[in-house]
C-alpha positions, 0 to 999 in steps of 0.5 A: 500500500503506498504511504500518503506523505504528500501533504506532511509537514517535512522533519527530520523526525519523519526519517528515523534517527539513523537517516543521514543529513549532508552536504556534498562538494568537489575539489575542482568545483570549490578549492581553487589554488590549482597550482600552490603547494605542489599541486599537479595539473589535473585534466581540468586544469588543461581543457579550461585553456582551450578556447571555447569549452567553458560557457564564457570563457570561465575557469576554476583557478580560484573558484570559491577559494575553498582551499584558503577558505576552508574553515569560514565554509565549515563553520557554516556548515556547523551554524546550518546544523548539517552533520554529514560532509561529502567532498573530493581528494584532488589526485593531483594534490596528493600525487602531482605526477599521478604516481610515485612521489607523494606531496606532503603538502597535499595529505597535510591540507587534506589533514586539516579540512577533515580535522577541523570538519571533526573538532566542529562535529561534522563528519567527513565523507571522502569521494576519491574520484571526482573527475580530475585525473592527472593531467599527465596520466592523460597524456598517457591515456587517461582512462583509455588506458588500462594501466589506469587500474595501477595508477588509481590502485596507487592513488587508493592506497596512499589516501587510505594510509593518509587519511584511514585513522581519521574517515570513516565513509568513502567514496571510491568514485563520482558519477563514472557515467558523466565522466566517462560519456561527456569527457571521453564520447562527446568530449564536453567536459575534460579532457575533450575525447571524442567517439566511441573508441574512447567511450568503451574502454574508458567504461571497462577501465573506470569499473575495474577501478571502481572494484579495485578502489573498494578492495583496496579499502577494505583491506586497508581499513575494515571498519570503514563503510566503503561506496560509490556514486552513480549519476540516475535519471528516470527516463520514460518514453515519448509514447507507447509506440514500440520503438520509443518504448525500445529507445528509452529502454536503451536510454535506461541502460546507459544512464542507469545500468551499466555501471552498476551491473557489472559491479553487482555481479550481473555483467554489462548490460550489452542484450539491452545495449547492443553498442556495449558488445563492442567493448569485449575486445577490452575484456581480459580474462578473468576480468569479470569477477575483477569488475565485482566488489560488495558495497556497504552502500551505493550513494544515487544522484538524480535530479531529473526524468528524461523522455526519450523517443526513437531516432533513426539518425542517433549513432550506436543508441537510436534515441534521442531526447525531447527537451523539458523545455519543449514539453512546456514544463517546469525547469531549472536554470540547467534546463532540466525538468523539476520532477520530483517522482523521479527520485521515487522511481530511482530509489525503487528502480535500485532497491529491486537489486538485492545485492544493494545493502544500503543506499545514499542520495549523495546528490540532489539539488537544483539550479536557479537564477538567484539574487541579492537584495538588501543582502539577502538571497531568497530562493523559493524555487529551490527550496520548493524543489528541496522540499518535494523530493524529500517528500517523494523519499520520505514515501519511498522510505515508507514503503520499505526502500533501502534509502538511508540518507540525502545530502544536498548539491551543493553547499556553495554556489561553485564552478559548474564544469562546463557552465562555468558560474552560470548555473547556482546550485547552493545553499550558500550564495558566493560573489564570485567578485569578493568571495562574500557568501550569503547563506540563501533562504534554501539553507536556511530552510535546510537549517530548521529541518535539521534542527 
């Protein structure tokens, strides 16, 4: 029987005692000092020279000055009563030519921020991957080359060392779909490959180490709970016509599926994705039982549906995408329909894998065109989208879902890829001008729930 919860009132009481509240950041999105202390270039730091790849000509060099800022950005955190800290290891930070020789500078700043979330009772969650692969492993390769699975392995490994006495939740990964389709098949983001040469093994790669990330950890440290995180979007098609039913079947596998497959034990999802049959000459022997590890949770991140019909000129799937704003809905600064079902859908597409223990929304949030006035932000839109997808996990939650925890994207405004700041996406508003944060009417709102 499904739960009547769209009309309670939201608290946190409603979750449980155990449901966990956060936030969540990454280091190229918010740090900013891209080359002090002995930091190596990332991918990032190279595709934001490259004329035309960022709306506006913008670059994350400074971003929200998070690295020298840290503690002003905690202690906010702390005044807004969020408990729980989700935010990215720069690789290049820690292992500035990839491999080899560790930058103490590095561990030691990394040592602080996750210290002082500590002393200030706020729990650190550490993603190790978030789409900022050394720029010279790039040129090597990058995640097309399978020695990437050394590399990585190193990089695991001297995180677990550097900071295993102090965290107690990992990520081994952001989002391996976005990274892998956007920077390796349309070359959107960095570093700017193209085609799906790239694409496949790039995919193989990325999941090998996924897999290897989590038995790193849990050799390394074994009282830490250890996941990774996955990009979602619920997608149905345009109509009941057989082929558009088909194509948003494909659509589905490849936004949805094809990571998480494979590591669950169940292989790639190649009979619903044809194209994915392309990617066994990248399959060693022995391979397919690398590509699986036993998460203690999977983190979801969703913020939209998609609906997708059928299109004969679409290479490799056939379908294409009909546009939120073409369908005269509701949408964010990003274009992206506001759907609240679809983070009900999600939770109850990926509780029906049994060997999913535990999940985490490790992402949710929305982008709007946000002002100041009289140095206040109010941001009702956001803080409406906030509270309906809440209630849709509240409903999931009650009807038996596996659903633990929701932290939202993002704590500050910060540099959105290729958006460059166009698109705001935080509880906490930045001049990007003066660095002067503004805590918005969304967290404020986020605050009182969660006191």
């Amino acid at each position: 029987m499904e739960s009547n919860t769209q009309n309670t009132p939201l608290s946190k009481q409603l979750f449980g005692e155990d449901f966990i509240w956060g936030v969540s950041t990454a280091a190229v999105q918010i740090e900013g000092a891209f080359d002090v202390d002995g930091k190596g270039e990332s991918i990032w730091d190279v595709f934001a020279t490259k004329k035309g790849k960022i709306l506006h000509g913008h670059h994350h060099y400074t971003a929200t000055d998070f690295y020298n800022r840290y503690q002003t950005d905690i202690d906010l955190i702390k005044q807004l009563n969020i408990p729980n800290f989700r935010f990215s290891i720069a690789w290049s930070r820690i292992l500035p030519d990839g491999t080899g020789k560790v930058n103490q500078a590095g561990i030691n700043y990394y040592r602080k921020v996750i210290q002082y979330c500590l002393d200030n009772g706020i729990e650190p969650w550490i993603t190790l991957y978030h789409w900022d692969i050394p720029h010279v492993l790039e040129a090597k390769g990058g995640w097309t080359n399978r020695d990437v699975v050394d590399w990585f392995s190193e990089y695991v490994a001297v995180c677990a060392d550097a900071f295993g006495d102090l965290v107690k939740h990992w990520m081994v990964m952001n989002e391996p779909a976005v990274f892998t389709g956007a920077g390796y098949f349309l070359g959107i983001h960095a570093p700017g490959r193209k085609g799906i040469r790239n694409f496949l093994p790039a995919i193989h790669h990325a999941v090998l180490c996924m897999a290897e990330g989590g038995r790193i950890l849990r050799k390394m440290l074994p009282k830490v709970e250890i996941g990774t995180t996955f990009s979602c979007s619920y997608v149905e098609p345009y109509s009941n016509k057989p082929k558009d039913v088909a194509a948003a079947l494909r659509v589905d596998t490849l936004l949805n599926r094809m990571y998480i497959e494979p590591i669950l034990g169940l292989g790639y999802p190649a009979d619903d994705l044809p194209v994915l049959k392309g990617m066994e000459k990248h399959i060693l022997p022995g391979d397919m039982e690398k590509v699986k590890f036993d998460f203690d949770f999977i983190g979801i991140q969703n913020y939209t549906r998609e609906i997708v019909k059928h299109s004969f000129f679409t290479p490799y799937i056939h379908a294409s995408l009909v546009k939120a704003e073409r369908r005269n809905v509701p949408i964010t600064a990003m274009k992206w329909e506001v759907y609240p079902e679809s983070i009900y859908h999600i939770l109850k597409k990926y509780d029906q894998y049994p060997q999913i223990k535990k999940i985490y929304l490790t992402e949710s949030g929305a982008a709007f065109k946000d002002e100041v006035v009289e140095n206040r932000v109010n941001d009702p839109k956001r803080t409406e989208y906030l509270q309906q997808f809440l209630q849709q996990v509240l409903k999931a939650k009650n009807e038996g879902s596996k659903v633990n925890g929701y932290f939202i994207w993002t704590l500050t405004d910060n540099f959105e890829w290729a958006e460059g700041y166009n698109p705001r996406f935080g509880i906490i508003y930045v001049n990007f001008e003066t660095q002067e944060r503004i805590v918005k009417a969304s967290g404020l709102w986020y605050a009182n729930l969660l006191r």
